[in-house]
Residue, then its C-alpha position, 0 to 999 in steps of 0.5 A: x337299827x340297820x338304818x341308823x347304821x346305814x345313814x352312819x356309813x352313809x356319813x363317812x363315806x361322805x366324810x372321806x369323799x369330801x375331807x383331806x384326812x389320810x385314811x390308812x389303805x386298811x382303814x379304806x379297805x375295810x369301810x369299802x368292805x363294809x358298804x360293799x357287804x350292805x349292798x352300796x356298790x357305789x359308794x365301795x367303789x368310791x372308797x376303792x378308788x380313793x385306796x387305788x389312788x394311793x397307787x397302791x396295787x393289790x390284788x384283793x383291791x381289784x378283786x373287791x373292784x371288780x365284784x362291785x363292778x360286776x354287782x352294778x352290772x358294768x360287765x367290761x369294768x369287772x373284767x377290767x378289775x379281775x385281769x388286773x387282780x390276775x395279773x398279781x395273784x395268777x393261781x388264785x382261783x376265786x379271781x379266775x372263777x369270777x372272771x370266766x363268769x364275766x366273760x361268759x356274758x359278753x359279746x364277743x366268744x373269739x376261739x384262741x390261736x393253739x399255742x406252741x406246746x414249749x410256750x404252753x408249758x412256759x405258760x403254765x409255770x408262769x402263771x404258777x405265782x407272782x413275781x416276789x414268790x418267784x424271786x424267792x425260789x430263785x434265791x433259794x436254788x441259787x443258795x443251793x447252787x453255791x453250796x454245790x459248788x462248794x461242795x465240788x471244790x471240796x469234796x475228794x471223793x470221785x463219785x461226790x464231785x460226779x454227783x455235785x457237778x451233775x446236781x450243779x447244773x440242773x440247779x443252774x438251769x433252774x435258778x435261771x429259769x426261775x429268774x427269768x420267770x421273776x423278771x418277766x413276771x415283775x415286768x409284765x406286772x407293770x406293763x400295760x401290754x393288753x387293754x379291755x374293750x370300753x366301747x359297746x360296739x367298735x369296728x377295727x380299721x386297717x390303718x390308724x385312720x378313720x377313713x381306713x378299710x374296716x375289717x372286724x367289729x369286737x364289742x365291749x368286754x373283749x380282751x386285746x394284746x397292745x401292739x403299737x401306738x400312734x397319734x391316738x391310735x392303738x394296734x391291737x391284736x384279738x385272740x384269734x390272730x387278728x391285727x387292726x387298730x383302734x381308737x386309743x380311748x375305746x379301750x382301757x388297759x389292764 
C-alpha cells in the first residue's frame, strides 16, 4: 500500500514538473509537504521552487527549503533558506534553532565584532517582528498619539493637559521609532544586503581583480554583508571586520 501511494505521489510530481497547469501556492505546499514527510527530499524541493517561483515570499517556504536542503546534506543552501525565513519571521524560534544547527557544521567559526550597546538594543527591538506587525504598533500608537491631542486641546483641566501633553510625546517618540523600525524592517526584507558562501573554499583578494593580493580564505556556508559591486565583482565584509572582494557568483544572496 505504501508503495502504490509512493508511485502515486511520484506521478504528480511528475505531473506538475512537466504540465502547464496553475497549481494554487497551498496545493503546491501541501504536495511538497507531503514528499518531504515520505523522505523525497528532491522531488519537495522541486515543488518548492515551482511555489517560489511564483514570487511568492514566505517564511514557511524557505524554512520547508531550507530543511529539505539540509536533509540532502547541502549544508550552504539550508543556511541560505533559513536566513531568508529569518528575515520574515525574526522571533521564530524553530527557524533560529535549525539554522544555529546549520552553522555549527561549516567551516568557517568567525568571532563578531562587539557591537555598540545603542545598536545592540536597536537590534533587539528590530528582530522583535516583521515588517506588517510593525506597521500595525505603529498605527495603533499613532491612533492614540491623535487622541491625545485631542484630548489636550480639550480638556480644561490644568493637571489633564500636563498629563496629556507628557503622554503625547512619548507616544510620539514611539510611533516614530515604531515606523522606522516598519520601513527599515520592509526594506531590509527586500534588500539583498548579505549573501552565503557557494564556494567550498575562496580566498578574498584585495581588489576586484584576480591578480590582486590575496588576504583570507572563507569557505562555504560563511555569511557575508555586501558592500559593493563591480564588473562581476562583489565587496564583502565577514563578521569579524574584515573587508575583500569576491567573485559575484561564489556566493548567493540572502
Amino acid at each position: 500500500m505504501k508503495r502504490t501511494k509512493n508511485f502515486a505521489l511520484v506521478a504528480l510530481l511528475q505531473l506538475i514538473a512537466w504540465s502547464g497547469f496553475a497549481y494554487t501556492p497551498d496545493s503546491l505546499m501541501a504536495i511538497g509537504n507531503r514528499a518531504y514527510n515520505q523522505g523525497m527530499y528532491d522531488s519537495a524541493l522541486l515543488v518548492y521552487n515551482q511555489v517560489a517561483g511564483q514570487d511568492l515570499q514566505s517564511a514557511q517556504l524557505f524554512y520547508n527549503m531550507g530543511n529539505a536542503h539540509f536533509k540532502n546534506n547541502n549544508v550552504p543552501a539550508a543556511i541560505l533558506f533559513f536566513e531568508k525565513a529569518r528575515k520574515l519571521a525574526p522571533s521564530d524560534e524553530n527557524i533560529q534553532y535549525n539554522l544555529s544547527v546549520a552553522n555549527s557544521m561549516i567551516v568557517d567559526k568567525i568571532e563578531q565584532v562587539p557591537e555598540l550597546f545603542y545598536k545592540t538594543w536597536w537590534n533587539y527591538f528590530y528582530n522583535l517582528f516583521n515588517a506588517d506587525t510593525w506597521t500595525v504598533i505603529a498605527l495603533f500608537l499613532l491612533t492614540c498619539l491623535i487622541f491625545m491631542i485631542t484630548w489636550f486641546v480639550l480638556t480644561k483641566s490644568r493637571t489633564f493637559k500636563q498629563t496629556s501633553f507628557y503622554l503625547g510625546v512619548l507616544l510620539l517618540f514611539f510611533t516614530i521609532t515604531a515606523f522606522g523600525l516598519a520601513s527599515q524592517k520592509y526594506y531590509y526584507s527586500r534588500e539583498h544586503q548579505e549573501a552565503i558562501v557557494f564556494t567550498p573554499a575562496i580566498t578574498v583578494k584585495s581588489s576586484p581583480t584576480q591578480s590582486a593580493v590575496d588576504l583570507f580564505v572563507i569557505h562555504e556556508g560563511t555569511k557575508v554583508k555586501l558592500l559593493d559591486r563591480v564588473s562581476g565583482w562583489i565587496e564583502i565584509r565577514i563578521p569579524d571586520g574584515s573587508i575583500g572582494w569576491l567573485p559575484e557568483n561564489s556566493v548567493q544572496e540572502i
